[in-house]
N, C-alpha and C positions, 0 to 999 in steps of 0.2 A: 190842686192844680200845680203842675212844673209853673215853673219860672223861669225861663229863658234867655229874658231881655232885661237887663242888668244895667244900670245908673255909673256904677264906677270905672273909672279912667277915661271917663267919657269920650277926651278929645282920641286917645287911642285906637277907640275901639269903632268911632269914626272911619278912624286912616285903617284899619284892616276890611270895615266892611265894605271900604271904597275899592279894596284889593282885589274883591270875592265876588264882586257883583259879573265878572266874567268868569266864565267856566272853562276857559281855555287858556289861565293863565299857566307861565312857565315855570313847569316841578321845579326849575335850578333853582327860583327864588324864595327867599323865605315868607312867612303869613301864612294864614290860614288855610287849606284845600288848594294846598301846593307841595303835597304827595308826590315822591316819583309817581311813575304812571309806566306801564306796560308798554316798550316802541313797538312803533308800527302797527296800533289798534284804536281802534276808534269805538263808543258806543253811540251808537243814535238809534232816534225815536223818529220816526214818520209820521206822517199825516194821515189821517185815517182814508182820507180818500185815494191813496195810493196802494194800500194794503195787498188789493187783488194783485195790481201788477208782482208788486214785490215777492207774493204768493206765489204765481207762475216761475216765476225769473229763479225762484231758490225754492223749488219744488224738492228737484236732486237731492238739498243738504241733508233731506230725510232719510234719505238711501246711505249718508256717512259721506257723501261728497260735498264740497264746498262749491258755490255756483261763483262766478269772476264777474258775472254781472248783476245789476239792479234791475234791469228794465227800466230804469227812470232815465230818461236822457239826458237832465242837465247833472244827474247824482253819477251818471257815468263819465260826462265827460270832466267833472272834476276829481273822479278819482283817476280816472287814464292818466291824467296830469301826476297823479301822487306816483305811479307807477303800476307794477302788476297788484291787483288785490284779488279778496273773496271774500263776503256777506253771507253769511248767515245768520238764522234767530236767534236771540241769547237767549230762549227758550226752547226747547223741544217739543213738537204737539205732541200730548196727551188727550186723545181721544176722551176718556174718562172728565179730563177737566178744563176742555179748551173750550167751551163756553163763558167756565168760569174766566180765566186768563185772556179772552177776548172783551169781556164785561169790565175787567181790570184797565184795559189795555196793553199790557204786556206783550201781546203776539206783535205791537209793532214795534220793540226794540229790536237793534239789530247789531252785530260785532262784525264791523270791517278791520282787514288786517291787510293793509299793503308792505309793499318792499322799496320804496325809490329812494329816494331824496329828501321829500319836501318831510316838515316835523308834524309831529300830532299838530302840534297848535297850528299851524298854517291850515292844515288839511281842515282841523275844524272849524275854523274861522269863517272858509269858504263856504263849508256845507250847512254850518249856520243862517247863511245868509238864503237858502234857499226856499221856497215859499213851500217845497215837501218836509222839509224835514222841523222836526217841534222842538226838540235838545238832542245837543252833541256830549256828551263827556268824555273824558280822558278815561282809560281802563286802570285807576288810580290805583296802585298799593294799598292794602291796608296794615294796619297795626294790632300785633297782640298786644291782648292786654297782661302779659308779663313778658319778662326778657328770657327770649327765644336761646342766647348764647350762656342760662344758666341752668342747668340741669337738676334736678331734684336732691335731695340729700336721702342716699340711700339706707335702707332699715336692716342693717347689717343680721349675717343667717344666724349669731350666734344669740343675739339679743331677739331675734326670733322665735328661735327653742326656747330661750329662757321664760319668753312671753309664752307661750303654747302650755308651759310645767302650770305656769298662775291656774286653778281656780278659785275664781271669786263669783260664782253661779247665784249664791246668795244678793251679790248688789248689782250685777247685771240680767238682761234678760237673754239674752246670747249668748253661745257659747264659745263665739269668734275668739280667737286671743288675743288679737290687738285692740278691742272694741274698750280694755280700762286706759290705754291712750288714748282713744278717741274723745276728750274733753270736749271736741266741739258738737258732739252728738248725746254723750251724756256728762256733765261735767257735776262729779261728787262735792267740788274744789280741793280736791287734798294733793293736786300733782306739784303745785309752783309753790312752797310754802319754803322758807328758809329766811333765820336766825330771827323770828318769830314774826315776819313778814311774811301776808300772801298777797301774790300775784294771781289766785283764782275766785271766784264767786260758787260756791253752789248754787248750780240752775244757770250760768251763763252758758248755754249752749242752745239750742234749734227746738227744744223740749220735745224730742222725738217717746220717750220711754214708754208716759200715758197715752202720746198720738196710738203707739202701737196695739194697745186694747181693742181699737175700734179701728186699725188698719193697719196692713204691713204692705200695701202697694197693690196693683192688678194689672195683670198682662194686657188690658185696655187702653191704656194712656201709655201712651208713648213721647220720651225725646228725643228728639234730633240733640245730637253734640256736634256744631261749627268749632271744628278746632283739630289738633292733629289727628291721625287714626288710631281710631280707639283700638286694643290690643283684642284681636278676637279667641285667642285663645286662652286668654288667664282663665286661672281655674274659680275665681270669684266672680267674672264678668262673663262668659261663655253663657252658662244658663238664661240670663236676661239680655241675650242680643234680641233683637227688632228680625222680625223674618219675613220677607216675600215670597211668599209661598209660592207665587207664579214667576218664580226666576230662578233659574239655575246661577249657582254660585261660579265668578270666573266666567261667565261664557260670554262669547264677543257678539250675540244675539241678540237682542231686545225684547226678550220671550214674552212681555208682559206689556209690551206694548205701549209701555210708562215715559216714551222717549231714552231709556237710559238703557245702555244692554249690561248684564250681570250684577247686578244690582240686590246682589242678596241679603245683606244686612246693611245696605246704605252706598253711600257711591263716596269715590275719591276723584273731587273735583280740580284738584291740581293736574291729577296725569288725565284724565278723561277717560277713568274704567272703573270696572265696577273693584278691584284689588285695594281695600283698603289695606296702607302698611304703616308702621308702628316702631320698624327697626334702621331706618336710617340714620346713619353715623352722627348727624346732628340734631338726632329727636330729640324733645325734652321730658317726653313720656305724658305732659301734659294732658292729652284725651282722657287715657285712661285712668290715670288721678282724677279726672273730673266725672268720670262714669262709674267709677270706686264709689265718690259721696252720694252720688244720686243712687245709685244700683246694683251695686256688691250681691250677693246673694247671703243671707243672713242665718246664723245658727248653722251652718255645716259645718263646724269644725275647725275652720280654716280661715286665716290672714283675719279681712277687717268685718265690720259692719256698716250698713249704709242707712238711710233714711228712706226710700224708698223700693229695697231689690229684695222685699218678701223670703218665704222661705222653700224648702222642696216643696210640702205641702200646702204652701198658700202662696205661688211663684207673683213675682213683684211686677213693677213697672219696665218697661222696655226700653233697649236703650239705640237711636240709627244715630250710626256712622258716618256725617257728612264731612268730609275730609277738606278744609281749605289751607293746613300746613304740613307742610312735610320737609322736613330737615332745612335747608337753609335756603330751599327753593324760595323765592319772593311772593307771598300773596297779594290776588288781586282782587278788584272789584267785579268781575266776572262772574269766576270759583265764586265768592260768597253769595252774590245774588241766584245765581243759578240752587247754589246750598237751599236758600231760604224758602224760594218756593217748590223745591223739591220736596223738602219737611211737609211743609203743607199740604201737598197733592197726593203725599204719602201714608201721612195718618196721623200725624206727629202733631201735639197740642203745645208744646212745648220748646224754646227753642233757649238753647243753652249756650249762650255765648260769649266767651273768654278774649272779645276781641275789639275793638273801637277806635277812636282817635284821642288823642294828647286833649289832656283839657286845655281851654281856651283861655285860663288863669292861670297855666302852669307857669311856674318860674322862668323865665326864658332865658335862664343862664346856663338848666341842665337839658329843657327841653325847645321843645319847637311848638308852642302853644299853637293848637286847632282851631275847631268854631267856638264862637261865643254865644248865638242862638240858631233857635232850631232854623231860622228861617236860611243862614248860612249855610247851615250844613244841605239842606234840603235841597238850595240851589246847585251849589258844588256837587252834590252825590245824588243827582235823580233819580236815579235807575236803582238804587240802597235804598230812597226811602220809599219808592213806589213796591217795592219787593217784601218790605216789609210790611207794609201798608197792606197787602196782598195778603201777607200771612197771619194777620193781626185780623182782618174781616173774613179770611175766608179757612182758614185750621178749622177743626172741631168739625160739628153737625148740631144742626137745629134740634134733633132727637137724640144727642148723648151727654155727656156729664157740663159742656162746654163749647158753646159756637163762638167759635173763632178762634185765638192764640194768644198765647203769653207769649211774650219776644224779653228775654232778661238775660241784662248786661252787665258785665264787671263795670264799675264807675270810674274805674281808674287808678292808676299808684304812682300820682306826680304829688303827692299831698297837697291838692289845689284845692282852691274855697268853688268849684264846681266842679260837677261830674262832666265825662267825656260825651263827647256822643258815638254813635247811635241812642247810646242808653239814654242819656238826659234828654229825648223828645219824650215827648207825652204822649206818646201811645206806646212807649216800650214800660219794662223797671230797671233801674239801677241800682248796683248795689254798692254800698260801703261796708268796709268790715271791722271787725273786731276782736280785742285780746277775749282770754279765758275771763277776764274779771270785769267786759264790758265796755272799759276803755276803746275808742279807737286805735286801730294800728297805726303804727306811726307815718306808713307812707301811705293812708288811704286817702284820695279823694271827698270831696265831701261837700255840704252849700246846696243850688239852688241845682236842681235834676235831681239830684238824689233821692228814692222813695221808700229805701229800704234797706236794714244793715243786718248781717249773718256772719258768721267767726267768719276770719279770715287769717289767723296766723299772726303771730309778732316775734320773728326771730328775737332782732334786737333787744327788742322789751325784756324779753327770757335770755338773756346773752348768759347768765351767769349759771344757767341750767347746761351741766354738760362741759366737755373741756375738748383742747380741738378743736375736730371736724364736726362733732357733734353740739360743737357750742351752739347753746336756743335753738337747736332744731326740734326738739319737743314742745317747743310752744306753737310750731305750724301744725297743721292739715296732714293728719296720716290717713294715708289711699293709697289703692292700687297701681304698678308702674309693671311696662313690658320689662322681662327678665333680660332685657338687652341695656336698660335703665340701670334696673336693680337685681343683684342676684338672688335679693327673695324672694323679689315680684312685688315688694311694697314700701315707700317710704315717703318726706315730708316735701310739699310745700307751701308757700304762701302769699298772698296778695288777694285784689281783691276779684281775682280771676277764680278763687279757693274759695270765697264769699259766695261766690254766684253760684252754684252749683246747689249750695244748702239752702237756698232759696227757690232753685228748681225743683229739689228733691223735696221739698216740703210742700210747690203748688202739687207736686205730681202727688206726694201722695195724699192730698185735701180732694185732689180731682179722681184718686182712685177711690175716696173713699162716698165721695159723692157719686161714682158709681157705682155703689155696691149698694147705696140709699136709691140711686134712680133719679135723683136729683141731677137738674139742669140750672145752666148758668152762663148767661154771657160774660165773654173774654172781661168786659171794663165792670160786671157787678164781679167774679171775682176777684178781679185785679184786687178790686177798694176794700175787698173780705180780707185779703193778703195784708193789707193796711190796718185794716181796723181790729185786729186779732195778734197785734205783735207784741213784746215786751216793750214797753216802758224803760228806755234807758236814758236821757236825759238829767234824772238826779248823779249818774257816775258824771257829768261833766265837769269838776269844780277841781280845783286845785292846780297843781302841775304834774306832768307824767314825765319820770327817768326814765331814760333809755341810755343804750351806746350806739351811735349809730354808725353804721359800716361795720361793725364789729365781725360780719356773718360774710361779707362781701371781702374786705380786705385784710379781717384776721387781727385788725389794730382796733384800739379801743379809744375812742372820741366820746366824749360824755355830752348828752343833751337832753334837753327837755321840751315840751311842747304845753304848750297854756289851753286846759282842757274847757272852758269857758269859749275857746272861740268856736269849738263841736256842738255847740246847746244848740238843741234844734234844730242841726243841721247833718244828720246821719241818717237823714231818713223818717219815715211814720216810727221807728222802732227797731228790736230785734224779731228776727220772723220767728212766729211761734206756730209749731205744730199741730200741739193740743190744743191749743185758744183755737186754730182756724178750724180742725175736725169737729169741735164742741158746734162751732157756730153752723158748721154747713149742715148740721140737722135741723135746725130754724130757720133757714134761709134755702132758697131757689124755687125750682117749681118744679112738679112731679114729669116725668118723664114721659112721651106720647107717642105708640107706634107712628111710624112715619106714613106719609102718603109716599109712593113709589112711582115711578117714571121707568120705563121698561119699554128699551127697543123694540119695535115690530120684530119678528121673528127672531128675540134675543130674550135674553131672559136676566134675572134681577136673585141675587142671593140675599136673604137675610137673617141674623140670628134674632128668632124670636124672643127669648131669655135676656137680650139686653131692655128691653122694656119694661119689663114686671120683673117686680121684687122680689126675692129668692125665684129669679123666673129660671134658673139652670134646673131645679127643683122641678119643675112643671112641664103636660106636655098641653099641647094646642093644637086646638079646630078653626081651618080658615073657611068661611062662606063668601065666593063671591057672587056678587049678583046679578052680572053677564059675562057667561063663562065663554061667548062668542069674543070677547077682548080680550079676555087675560084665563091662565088657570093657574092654580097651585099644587105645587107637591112636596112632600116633609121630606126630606133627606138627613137621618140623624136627627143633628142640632138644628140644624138648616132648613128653613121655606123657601122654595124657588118658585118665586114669579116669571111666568111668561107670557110674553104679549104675541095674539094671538092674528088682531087686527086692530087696526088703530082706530083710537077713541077713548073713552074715558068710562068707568064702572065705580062705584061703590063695593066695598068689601066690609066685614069684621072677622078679629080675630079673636078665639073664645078659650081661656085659659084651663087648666082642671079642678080652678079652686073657683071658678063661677064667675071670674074677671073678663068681661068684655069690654074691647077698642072699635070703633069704626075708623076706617083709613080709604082712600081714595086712590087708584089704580089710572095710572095716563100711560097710553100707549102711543106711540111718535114713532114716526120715520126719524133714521139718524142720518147726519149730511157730513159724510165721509171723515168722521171724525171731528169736525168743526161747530158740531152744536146742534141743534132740532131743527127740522125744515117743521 
């Protein structure tokens, strides 16, 4: 269980939550969930018995227009007051899943944006008080979880070639050239060693090597990455983009009917198009270093390796594009909540995120300490944790490797004795990171959220590896960076935003590999499989750890240490381990079960039979149903298409070529214009 609610500083912690208990307090002050916030934007939530009208009233917004009114009359005449405005859903209907999203509640948040005078907080104050509306919030800022104004340290073209001349085919299994620096995917220990000191471990890294016998990833499981635009064209990341096959790339259309128009490998929620971009003069390249660790494309020849982006012949896990930074534009709580259920409604089991608030322990002399428990935070960010809540119950499918979501977060780099949130609730993970030798890094986060720790980089630690620019840049995270980044296309960073990644890349490929078994698993029994399958790092806590700190940052050399005893037990269940998790998920879950189908009256229902049964690409299949006056089937390729014929409900089986028979169950429904089953 997280731990949340915390005994020390008592009388403090008092005076901040007496701070927090209003959601409209003013960004200029300081305390907890007092974020800037977006001007001239409001979020609020209505009353369910209002819906219809508001329904009416912002019908238009679905057309790309924004509606000026509510239909609510006391909701209008306090915004006339604010000045000119326009409301619409923070959601878009999806046909496909506004059932679900009405079941959630979500269809009744709403984003008003006036222009006058009065401030967010006046405006919400008032519309608080109203007997329609349920919560107001501010469109609050968020926070990456590293510093946006520092760019990666690039992996210069000449030390490139020279990597490319290396083989060492014999101790690797790849034939990447960068993959004998990737310590935190295979670590031999023989990179940090000097004047008979090491600063590595053999085996301190993600234990991918054996994972890889029994998995190299599956174009089935898919991440979402919350964070800048991933680079779509590197030659390492291209192969494993995410594809919506019913959208044209760029087009200002909604071809797919998904609420988002061009939305081909993912959407950019900062500009409101489907254009993800990568090259803005104040990118950090960040995305794509975090879709490098999760999903490189492996053995070609080229740049890095990753933990879960497969090979030509056995292509990995997928990677969508949810875009909430972009060069030094401000993110908000919009863009990310909008992100989050996008992932979800999209395919995405996985949600990758390198983004949070200040921990609630952080020193308050460098930082601006957050929430202290989850209850704070929840208050302050409704609409953040209902979104996630959203993607946490409703990702995955009842019939595939995972129902519901993994939501995993960097935990922070204020070296606080808690993790940030989002991550430190208990329904996300957090992560803490770690050196090559086990140690924590020295600016990680760490204490009561915390569930789980993955390398994450220690310049400082390694300062003496390297001279210059390069000093201790080989003790961070080498990955992929846009060529506007780096001129090779790859080089280092670090925190525990570079932690979080090799924890997604490692669910993702436990959850590819539990689809390739047919194995099922709820979101919160894998989570506790992620737990209970990690290295054992606890005995590295004892002594004291050198470091220089700033040494990477300002070039000068500060000598410090950190007391490794106050980390005991507090980095998490462990280090996430690859092959401990793929060993177990062959003991664990439940065997996978064609689904029962739901299929429009005069519409029809696609499904891949092969994901059900075991080597079922292998196989072909006979469908019987047993009132062909409801529904019928026809094989298309890979593909069985159900259509419903008349409504009502029919019994089916489907019969395999190796004598494996399913019964499943066929419901035919009138649909109500996109809003769910009459």
């Amino acid at each position: 269980m997280k731990n949340t609610l915390y005994g020390m500083m008592a009388g403090l912690l008092l005076v901040l939550a007496a701070c927090t208990t209003d959601p409209h307090t003013d960004p200029n002050t300081q305390g907890p969930g007092t974020q800037p916030a977006t001007a001239g934007e409001l979020l609020v939530k209505f009353d369910p018995y209002v819906s219809e009208i508001l329904e009416r009233a912002t019908a238009k917004t679905r057309n790309g227009e924004a509606a000026t009114r509510s239909g609510i009359l006391t909701v209008d005449e306090v915004l006339e007051l604010a000045g000119g405005y326009e409301i619409e859903r923070v959601f878009p209907v999806n046909a496909r899943t506004e059932a679900k999203t009405r079941n959630a509640g979500l269809h009744l948040w709403y984003v008003i944006r006036f222009d006058g005078d009065r401030t967010e907080k006046e405006v919400a104050e008032q519309l608080a008080q109203l007997g329609e509306v349920q919560k107001v919030s501010l469109n609050h800022t968020i926070k990456r979880a590293y510093d946006a104004k520092k760019k990666a340290k690039p992996l210069d073209l000449e030390t490139l070639r020279a990597m490319a001349l290396k083989t060492r085919a014999a101790d690797f299994p790849y034939n990447d050239p960068q993959l004998p620096a990737q310590w935190h995917l295979i670590n031999h220990g023989d990179l940090f060693q000097k004047d008979g000191v090491s600063k590595s471990i053999a085996g301190a890294d993600v234990q991918c090597e054996e994972a890889w016998d029994l998995s190299t990833g599956d174009p089935s499981i898919i991440v979402a990455i919350l964070d800048e635009g991933v680079c779509l064209t590197h030659p390492d990341l291209k192969d494993n983009l995410w594809v919506n096959e019913d959208e044209i790339e760029n087009s200002n259309e909604d071809n797919d009917g998904n609420g988002y128009a061009g939305d081909r490998h993912g959407y950019n929620f900062v500009t409101g198009s489907g254009r993800i971009t990568w090259d803005d003069a104040y990118d950090t390249g960040h995305g794509s270093h975090v879709a490098g660790v999760i999903a490189a494309r492996n053995n070609n020849g080229e740049g890095i390796s990753s933990i879960a982006g497969g090979t030509a012949e056995k292509p990995g896990v997928k990677i969508m594009s949810c875009q909430i930074f972009s060069g030094n534009t401000e993110p908000n709580a919009l863009a990310t909540v909008r992100a989050i259920k996008y992932a979800a409604d999209n395919g995405a089991v996985i949600l990758q995120c390198s983004w949070g608030y200040t921990s609630g322990l952080a020193n308050g002399y460098e930082w601006q300490p957050a929430f202290t428990t989850e209850e704070q935070w929840a208050e302050n960010r409704p609409l953040e944790q209902e979104a996630l809540d959203y993607f946490v119950h409703n990702a995955g499918s009842p019939n595939g490797p995972i129902d519901g979501g993994l939501a995993i977060f960097a935990g922070g780099n204020e070296t606080a004795p808690m993790a940030g949130f989002p991550g430190a609730a208990e329904m996300c993970i957090a992560v803490s990171a770690t050196a090559a030798d086990y140690t924590p890094a020295v600016y990680t986060n760490y204490g009561p959220g915390t569930t789980i720790a993955a390398p994450g980089g220690d310049q400082d630690y390694y300062y003496e590896y390297g001279e210059g620019a390069d000093r201790g840049k080989t003790g961070s995270v080498l990955s992929a960076l846009p060529y506007t980044v780096s001129e090779s296309g790859y080089g280092y960073m670090e925190g525990t935003s570079m932690a979080c990644p090799h924890v997604s890349g490692v669910a993702a490929l436990g959850l590819s590999y539990a689809f390739q078994l047919r194995k099922h698993f709820t979101a919160e029994e894998f989570k506790q499989l992620l737990y209970e399958t990690v290295t054992p790092i606890d005995q590295y806590m004892t002594g004291r750890k050198l470091y220089c700190r700033y040494t990477t940052d300002l070039g000068t050399v500060h000598p410090s240490q950190m007391l490794l005893s106050d980390y005991h037990k507090q980095m998490g269940a462990g280090q996430v381990n690859a092959t401990k998790l793929l060993n177990a998920i062959r003991g664990k879950g439940t065997q996978v079960k064609f689904p029962n189908l739901y299929v429009p009256l005069d519409g029809n229902v696609t499904v891949t039979p092969g994901n059900y049964f075991i080597n079922g690409e292998q196989l072909t299949y006979t469908v019987t149903i047993d009132d062909t006056t409801v529904a019928t089937a026809t094989a298309e390729g890979n593909k069985l298409v159900v259509k419903g014929t008349k409504a009502g409900a029919t019994t089916a089986k489907i019969a395999t070529s190796n004598g494996e028979t399913q019964t499943f169950r066929i419901t035919v429904r009138k649909g109500a214009n996109g809003n769910g089953w009459l």
